[in-house]
C-alpha positions as CSV (number, residue, x, y, z in Angstrom):
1,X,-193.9,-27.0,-45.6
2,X,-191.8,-29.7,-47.1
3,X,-192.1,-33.2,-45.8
4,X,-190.9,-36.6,-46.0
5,X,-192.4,-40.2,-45.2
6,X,-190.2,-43.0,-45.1
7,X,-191.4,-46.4,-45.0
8,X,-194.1,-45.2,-47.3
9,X,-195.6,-48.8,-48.7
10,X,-195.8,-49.7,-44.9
11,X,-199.1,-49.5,-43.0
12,X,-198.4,-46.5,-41.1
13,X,-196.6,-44.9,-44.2
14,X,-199.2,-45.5,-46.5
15,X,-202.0,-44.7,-44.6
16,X,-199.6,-41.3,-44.4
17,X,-199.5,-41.1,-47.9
18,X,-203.1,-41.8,-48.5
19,X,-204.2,-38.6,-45.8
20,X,-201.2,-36.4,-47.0
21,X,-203.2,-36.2,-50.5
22,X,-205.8,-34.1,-49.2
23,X,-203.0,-31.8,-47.9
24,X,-201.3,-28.6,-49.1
25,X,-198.0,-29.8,-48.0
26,X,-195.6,-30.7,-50.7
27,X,-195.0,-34.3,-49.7
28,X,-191.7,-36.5,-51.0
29,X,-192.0,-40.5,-50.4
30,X,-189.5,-43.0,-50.1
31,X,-188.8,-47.2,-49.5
32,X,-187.3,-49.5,-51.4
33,X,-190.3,-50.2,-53.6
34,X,-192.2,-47.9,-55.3
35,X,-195.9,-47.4,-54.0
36,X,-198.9,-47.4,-56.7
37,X,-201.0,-44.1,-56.9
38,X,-198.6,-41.7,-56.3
39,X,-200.3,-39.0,-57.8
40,X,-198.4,-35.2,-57.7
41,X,-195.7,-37.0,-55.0
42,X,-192.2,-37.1,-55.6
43,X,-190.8,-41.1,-54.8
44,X,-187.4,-41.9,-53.8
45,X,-186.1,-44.9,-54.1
46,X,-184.1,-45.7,-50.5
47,X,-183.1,-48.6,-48.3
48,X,-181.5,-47.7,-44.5
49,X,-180.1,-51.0,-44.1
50,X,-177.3,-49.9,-47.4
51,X,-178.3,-46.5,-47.2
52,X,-178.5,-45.7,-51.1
53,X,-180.8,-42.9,-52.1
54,X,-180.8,-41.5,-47.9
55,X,-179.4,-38.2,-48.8
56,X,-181.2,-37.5,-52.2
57,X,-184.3,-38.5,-49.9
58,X,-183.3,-36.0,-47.4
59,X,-183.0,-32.9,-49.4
60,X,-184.7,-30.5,-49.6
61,X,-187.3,-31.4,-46.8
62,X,-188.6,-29.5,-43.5
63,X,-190.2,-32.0,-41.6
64,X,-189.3,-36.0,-41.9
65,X,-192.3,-38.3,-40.2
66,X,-190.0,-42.0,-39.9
67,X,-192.6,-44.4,-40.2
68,X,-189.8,-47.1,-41.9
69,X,-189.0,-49.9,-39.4
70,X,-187.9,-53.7,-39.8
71,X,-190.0,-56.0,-36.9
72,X,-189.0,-59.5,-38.3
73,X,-186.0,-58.6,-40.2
74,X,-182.9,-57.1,-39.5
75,X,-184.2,-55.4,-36.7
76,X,-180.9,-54.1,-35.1
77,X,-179.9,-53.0,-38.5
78,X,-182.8,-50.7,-39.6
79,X,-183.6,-49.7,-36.2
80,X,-180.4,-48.8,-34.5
81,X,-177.5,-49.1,-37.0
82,X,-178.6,-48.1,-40.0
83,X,-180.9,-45.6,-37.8
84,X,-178.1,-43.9,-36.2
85,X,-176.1,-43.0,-39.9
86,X,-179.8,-41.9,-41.3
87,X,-179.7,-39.2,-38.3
88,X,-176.5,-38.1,-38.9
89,X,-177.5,-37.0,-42.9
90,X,-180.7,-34.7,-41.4
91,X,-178.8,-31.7,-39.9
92,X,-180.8,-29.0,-41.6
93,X,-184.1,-30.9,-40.6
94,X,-186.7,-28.7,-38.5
95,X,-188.8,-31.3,-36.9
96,X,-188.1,-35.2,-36.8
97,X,-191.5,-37.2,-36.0
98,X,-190.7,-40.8,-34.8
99,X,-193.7,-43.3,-34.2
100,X,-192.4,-45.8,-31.7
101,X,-194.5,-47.9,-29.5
102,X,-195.7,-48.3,-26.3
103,X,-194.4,-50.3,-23.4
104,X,-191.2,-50.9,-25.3
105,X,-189.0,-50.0,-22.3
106,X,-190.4,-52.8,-20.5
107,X,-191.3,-55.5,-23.0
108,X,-188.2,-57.7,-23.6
109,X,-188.2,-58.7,-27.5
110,X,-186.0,-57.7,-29.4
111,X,-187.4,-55.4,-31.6
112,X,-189.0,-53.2,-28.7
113,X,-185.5,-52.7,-27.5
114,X,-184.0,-52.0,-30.4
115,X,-186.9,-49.1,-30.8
116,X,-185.6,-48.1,-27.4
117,X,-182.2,-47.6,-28.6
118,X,-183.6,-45.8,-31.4
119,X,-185.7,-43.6,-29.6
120,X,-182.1,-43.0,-27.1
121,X,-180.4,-41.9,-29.9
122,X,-182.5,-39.7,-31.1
123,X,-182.9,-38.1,-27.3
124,X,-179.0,-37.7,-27.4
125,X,-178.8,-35.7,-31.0
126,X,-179.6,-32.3,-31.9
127,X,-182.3,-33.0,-34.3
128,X,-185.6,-31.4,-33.3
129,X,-187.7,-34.1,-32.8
130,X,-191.1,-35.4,-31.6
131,X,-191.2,-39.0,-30.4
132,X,-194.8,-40.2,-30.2
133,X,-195.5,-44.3,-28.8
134,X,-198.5,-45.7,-29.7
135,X,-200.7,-49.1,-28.5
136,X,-200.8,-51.7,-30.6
137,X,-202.9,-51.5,-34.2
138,X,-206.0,-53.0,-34.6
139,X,-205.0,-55.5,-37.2
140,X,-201.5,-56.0,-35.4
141,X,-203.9,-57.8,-32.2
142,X,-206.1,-59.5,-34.7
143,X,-203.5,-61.1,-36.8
144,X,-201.7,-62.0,-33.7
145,X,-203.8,-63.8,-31.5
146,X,-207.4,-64.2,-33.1
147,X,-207.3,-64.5,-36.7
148,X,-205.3,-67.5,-36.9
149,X,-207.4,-71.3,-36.7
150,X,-205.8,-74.0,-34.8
151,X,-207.2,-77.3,-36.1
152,X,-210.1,-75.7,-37.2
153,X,-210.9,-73.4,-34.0
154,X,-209.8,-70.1,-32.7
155,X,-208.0,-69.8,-29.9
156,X,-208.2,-66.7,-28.1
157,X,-206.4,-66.1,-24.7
158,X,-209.1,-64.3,-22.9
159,X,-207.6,-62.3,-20.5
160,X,-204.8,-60.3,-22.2
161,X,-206.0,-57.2,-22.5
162,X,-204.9,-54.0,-25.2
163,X,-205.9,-50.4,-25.8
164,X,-205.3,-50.8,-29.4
165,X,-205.3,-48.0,-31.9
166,X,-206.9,-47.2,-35.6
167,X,-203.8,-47.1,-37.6
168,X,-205.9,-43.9,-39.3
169,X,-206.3,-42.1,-36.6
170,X,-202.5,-42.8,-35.4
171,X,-201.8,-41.3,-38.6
172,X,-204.1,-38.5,-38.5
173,X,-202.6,-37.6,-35.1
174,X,-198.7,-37.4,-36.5
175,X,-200.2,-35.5,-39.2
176,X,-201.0,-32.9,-36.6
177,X,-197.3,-32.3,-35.3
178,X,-196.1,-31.5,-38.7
179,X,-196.6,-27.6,-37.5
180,X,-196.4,-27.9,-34.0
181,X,-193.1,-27.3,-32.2
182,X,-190.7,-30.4,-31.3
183,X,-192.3,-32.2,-28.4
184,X,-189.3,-34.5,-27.6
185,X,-191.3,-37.2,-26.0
186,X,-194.8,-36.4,-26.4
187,X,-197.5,-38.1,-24.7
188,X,-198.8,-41.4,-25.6
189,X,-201.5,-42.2,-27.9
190,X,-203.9,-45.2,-27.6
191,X,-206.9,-46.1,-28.3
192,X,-210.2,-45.6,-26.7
193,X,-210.7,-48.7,-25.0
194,X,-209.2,-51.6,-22.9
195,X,-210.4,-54.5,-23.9
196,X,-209.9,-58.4,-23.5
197,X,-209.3,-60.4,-26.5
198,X,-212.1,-62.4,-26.0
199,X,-214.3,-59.2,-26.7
200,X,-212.4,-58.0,-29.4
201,X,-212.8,-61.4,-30.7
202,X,-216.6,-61.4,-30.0
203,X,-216.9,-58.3,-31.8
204,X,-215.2,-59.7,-35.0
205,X,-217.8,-62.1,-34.9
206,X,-220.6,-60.4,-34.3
207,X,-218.9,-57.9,-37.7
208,X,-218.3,-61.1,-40.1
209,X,-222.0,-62.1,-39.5
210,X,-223.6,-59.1,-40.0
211,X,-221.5,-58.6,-43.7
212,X,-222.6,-62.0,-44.4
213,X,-226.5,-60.9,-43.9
214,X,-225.7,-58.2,-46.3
């Protein structure tokens, strides 16, 4: 089984990357900047805004897990645009895996609609596809709302809560489709608990500390 990460010096793709090692698969990578320790991989320099090096990327490959993607940047480019001309260069593919996110039917920013659109035209193509939305990483909650001091405090809206994920085991799970037939929307993965982000933030606390004692 050949396959293909894009986005691979991302945090999905690289955590990818990092568990595809282990694997028998012969594995190509491609971005637009070339990732350190690539070991017996095959890199591809591509970009999907321009879409230089998208068909040499392409070749030769079985299964394609997308984990590229643009949140603060030219999001409507990447995501949609740029998206939709990628799909049309993957006719021979056997299974397309797309990560996309939870909630982004309902959540109003821009870049969850413009997953939305993404994930619509990939409903509306022939590719063979899985589409798999996942809460929220870790980090993503953590960077967001608690690891940021305001005049020397944290502030931490209490009550929102999240179901976030380990961006391993999202990774893991993709992983696992590579030999599985084409779900079309599969079901969605979170993590293993809701929780406020006041507890996640007591938790962070209650981890710093102890690494300090050590």
């Amino acid at each position: 089984m050949r396959i293909l990460v894009t986005g691979s010096t991302g945090q999905l793709g690289s955590t990818l990357v990092k568990q595809l090692k282990g694997s028998e698969y012969k594995v190509k990578i491609t971005s637009r900047r070339k990732p350190e320790g690539l070991g017996h991989f095959e890199w591809v320099y591509s970009d999907l805004s321009s879409g230089e090096g998208l068909e040499v990327a392409v070749k030769n490959v079985d299964v394609i897990i997308h984990a590229a993607t643009s949140p603060i940047k030219n999001s409507k480019m990447v995501e949609v645009l740029a998206f939709k001309e990628f799909l049309g260069k993957m006719k021979h593919i056997k299974h397309f895996i797309y990560p996309s996110i939870v909630g982004i039917d309902e959540i109003p920013f821009k870049y969850y609609k413009h997953k939305y659109e993404a994930e619509e035209l990939l409903n509306n193509c022939s590719i063979p596809h899985t589409i798999v939305r996942a809460t929220q990483f870790h980090n993503f909650v953590e960077n967001l709302f608690i690891s940021k001091p305001l005049f020397k405090r944290y502030i931490v809206p209490g009550n929102f809560k999240f179901q976030s994920v380990d961006v391993n085991e999202f990774a893991s799970h993709l992983i696992g489709l590579v030999e599985k037939d084409p779900q079309g929307r599969a079901d969605d993965f979170g993590g293993p608990d809701i929780m406020t982000l006041k507890e996640m933030a007591e938790l962070k606390i209650k981890k710093i500390r102890n690494q300090i004692k050590f």
